[in-house]
ZADO-1210 file (C-alpha; in nm, 4 decimals, padded with zeros to 6 digits):
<atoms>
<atom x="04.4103" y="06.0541" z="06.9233" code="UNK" pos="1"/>
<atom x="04.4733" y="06.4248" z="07.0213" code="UNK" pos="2"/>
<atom x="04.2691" y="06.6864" z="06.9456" code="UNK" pos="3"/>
<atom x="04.3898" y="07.0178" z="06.8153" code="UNK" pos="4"/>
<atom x="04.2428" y="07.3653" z="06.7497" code="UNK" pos="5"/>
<atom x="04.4482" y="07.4822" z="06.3982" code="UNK" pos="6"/>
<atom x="04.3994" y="07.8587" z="06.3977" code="UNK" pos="7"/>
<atom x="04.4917" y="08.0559" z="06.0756" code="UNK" pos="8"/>
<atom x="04.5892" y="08.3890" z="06.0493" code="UNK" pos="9"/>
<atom x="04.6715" y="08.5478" z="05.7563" code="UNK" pos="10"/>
<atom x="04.7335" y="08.9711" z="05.5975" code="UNK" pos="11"/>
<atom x="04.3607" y="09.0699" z="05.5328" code="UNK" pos="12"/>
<atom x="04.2966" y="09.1212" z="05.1690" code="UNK" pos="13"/>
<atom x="04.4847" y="08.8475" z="04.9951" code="UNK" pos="14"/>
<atom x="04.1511" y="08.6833" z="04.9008" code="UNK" pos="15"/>
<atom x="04.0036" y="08.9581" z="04.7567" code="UNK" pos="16"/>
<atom x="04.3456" y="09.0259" z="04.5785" code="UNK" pos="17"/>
<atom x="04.3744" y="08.6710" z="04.4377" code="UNK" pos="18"/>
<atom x="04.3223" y="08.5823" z="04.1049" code="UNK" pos="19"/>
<atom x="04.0515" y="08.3468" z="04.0562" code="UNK" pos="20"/>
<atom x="04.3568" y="08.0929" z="03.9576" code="UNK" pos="21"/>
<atom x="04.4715" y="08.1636" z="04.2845" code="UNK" pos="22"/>
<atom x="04.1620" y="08.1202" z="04.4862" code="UNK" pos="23"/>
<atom x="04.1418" y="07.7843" z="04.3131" code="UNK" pos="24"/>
<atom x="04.5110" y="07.7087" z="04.4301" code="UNK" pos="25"/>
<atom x="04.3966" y="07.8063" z="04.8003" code="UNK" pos="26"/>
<atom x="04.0668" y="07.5977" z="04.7609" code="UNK" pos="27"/>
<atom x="04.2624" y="07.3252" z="04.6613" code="UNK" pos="28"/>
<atom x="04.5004" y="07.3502" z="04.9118" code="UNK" pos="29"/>
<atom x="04.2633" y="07.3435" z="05.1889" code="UNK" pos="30"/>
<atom x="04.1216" y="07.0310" z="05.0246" code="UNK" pos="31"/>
<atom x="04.4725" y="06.8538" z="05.0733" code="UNK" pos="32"/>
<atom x="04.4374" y="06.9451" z="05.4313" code="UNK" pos="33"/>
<atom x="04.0968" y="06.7929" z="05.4656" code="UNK" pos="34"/>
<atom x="04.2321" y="06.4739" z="05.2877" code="UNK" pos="35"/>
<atom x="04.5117" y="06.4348" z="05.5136" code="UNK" pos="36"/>
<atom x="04.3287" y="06.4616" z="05.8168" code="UNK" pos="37"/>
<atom x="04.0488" y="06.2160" z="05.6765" code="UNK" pos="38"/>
<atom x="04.3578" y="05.9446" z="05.6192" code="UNK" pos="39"/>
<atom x="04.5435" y="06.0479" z="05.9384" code="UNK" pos="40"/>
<atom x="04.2236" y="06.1308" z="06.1691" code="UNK" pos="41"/>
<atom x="03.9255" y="06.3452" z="06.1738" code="UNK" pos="42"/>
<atom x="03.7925" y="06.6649" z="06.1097" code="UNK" pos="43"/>
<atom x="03.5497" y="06.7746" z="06.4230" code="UNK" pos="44"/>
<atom x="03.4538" y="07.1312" z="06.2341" code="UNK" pos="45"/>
<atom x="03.5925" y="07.4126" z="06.0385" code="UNK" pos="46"/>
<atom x="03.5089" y="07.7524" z="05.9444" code="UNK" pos="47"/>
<atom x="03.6339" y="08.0809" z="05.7434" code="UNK" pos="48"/>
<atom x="03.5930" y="08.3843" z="06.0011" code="UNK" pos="49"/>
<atom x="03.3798" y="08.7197" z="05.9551" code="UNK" pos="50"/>
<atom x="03.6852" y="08.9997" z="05.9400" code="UNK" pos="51"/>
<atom x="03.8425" y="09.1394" z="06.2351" code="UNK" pos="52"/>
<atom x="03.6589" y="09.4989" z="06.1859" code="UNK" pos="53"/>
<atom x="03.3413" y="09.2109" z="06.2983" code="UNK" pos="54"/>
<atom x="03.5221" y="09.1091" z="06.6402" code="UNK" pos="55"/>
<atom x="03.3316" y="09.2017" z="06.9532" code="UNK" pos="56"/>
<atom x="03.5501" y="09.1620" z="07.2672" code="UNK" pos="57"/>
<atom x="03.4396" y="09.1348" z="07.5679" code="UNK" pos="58"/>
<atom x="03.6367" y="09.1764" z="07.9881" code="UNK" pos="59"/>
<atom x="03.5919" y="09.1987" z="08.2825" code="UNK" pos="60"/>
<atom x="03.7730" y="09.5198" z="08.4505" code="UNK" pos="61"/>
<atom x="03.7148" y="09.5866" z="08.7977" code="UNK" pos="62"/>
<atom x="03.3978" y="09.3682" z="08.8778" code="UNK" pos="63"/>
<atom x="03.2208" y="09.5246" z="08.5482" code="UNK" pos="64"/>
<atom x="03.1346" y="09.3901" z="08.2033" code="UNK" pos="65"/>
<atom x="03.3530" y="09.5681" z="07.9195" code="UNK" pos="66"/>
<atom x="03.2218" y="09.5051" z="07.5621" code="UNK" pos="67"/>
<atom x="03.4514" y="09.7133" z="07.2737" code="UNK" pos="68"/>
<atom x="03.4660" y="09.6507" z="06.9355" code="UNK" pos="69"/>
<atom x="03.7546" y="09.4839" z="06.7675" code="UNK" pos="70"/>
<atom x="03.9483" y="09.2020" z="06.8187" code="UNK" pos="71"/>
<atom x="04.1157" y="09.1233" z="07.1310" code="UNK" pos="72"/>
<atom x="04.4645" y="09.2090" z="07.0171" code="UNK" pos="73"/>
<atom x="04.5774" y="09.4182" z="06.7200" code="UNK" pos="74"/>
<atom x="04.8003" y="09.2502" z="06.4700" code="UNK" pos="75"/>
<atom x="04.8976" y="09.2900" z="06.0849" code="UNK" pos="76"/>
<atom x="04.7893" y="08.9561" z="06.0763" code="UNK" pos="77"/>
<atom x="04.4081" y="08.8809" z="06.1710" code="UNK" pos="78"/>
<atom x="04.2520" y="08.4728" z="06.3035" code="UNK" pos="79"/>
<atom x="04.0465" y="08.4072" z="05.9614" code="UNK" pos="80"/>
<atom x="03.9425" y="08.1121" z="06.0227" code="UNK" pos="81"/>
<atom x="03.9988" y="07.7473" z="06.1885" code="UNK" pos="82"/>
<atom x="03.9749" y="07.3391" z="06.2075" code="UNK" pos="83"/>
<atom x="03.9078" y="07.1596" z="06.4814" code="UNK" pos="84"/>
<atom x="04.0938" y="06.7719" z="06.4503" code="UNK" pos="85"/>
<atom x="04.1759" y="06.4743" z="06.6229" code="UNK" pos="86"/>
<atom x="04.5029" y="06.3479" z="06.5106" code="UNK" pos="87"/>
<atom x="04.7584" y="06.1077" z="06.6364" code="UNK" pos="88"/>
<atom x="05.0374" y="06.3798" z="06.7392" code="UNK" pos="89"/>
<atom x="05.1565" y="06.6396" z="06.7074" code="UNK" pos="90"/>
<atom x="05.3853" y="06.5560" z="06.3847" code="UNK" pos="91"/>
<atom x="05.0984" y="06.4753" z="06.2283" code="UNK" pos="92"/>
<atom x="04.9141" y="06.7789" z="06.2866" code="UNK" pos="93"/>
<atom x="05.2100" y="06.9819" z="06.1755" code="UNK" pos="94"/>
<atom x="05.2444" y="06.7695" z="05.8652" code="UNK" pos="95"/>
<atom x="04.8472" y="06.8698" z="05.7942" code="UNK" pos="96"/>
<atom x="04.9399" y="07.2520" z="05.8606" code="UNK" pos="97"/>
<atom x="05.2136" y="07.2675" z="05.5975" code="UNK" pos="98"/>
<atom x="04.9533" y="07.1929" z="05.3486" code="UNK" pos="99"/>
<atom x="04.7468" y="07.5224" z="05.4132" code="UNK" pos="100"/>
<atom x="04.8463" y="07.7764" z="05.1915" code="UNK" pos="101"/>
<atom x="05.2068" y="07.9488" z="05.2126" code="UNK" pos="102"/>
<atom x="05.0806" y="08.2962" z="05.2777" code="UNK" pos="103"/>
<atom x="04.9282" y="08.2064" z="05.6248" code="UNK" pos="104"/>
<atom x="05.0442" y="08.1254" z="05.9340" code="UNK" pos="105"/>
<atom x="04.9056" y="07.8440" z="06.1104" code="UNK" pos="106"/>
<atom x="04.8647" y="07.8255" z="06.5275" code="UNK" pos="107"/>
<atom x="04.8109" y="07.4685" z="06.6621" code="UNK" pos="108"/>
<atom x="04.6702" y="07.4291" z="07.0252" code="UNK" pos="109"/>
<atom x="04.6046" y="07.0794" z="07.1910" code="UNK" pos="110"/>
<atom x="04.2931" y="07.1560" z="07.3734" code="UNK" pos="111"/>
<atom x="04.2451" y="07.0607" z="07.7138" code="UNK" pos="112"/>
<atom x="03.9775" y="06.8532" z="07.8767" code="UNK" pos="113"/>
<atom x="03.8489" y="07.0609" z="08.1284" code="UNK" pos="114"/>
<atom x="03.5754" y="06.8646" z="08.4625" code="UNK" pos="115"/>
<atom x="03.6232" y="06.5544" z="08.3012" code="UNK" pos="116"/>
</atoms>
């Protein structure tokens, strides 16, 4: 098993613009993701994201702490949220992303083992 970090971004708004209908389609949708995953792996943790006008960033720039607010990078598109799986490949993981809903895009990162 592999473990992957899915991270979804999506236009900020489209919740609050859905229909209730369409929140259910989204819930839903979300639930066939945590379904495959169940039959195809596991699902280490998940969660929905604070907006980006939340984000706290934080560098370091010439030997001093920078803290700003915001994200790190400005997009149309903000991180809203993510899952954290193990899954066999990465077919499989891209076969669980396609079940999100349509109006997001979906990052996938293999995470890396780091001092072990």
């Amino acid at each position: 098993m592999k473990r992957y970090l899915f991270l979804i971004a999506y236009e900020p708004g489209g919740w609050d613009q859905a229909s209730v209908e369409e929140q259910q389609v989204f819930v839903d949708q979300h639930q066939a993701f945590s379904d495959y995953l169940a039959q195809h792996g596991r699902e280490i943790s998940a969660a929905a994201l604070a907006g980006a006008d939340t984000a706290t960033t934080v560098r370091h720039e010439s030997g001093e702490l920078a803290v700003s607010d915001g994200p790190f990078a400005e997009t149309v598109e903000m991180i809203g949220g993510y899952y954290d799986a193990e899954l066999p490949d990465l077919d499989h993981a891209t076969a669980a992303a396609a079940l999100l809903p349509v109006c997001y895009s979906v990052e996938i990162r293999p995470t890396v083992a780091i001092g072990q």
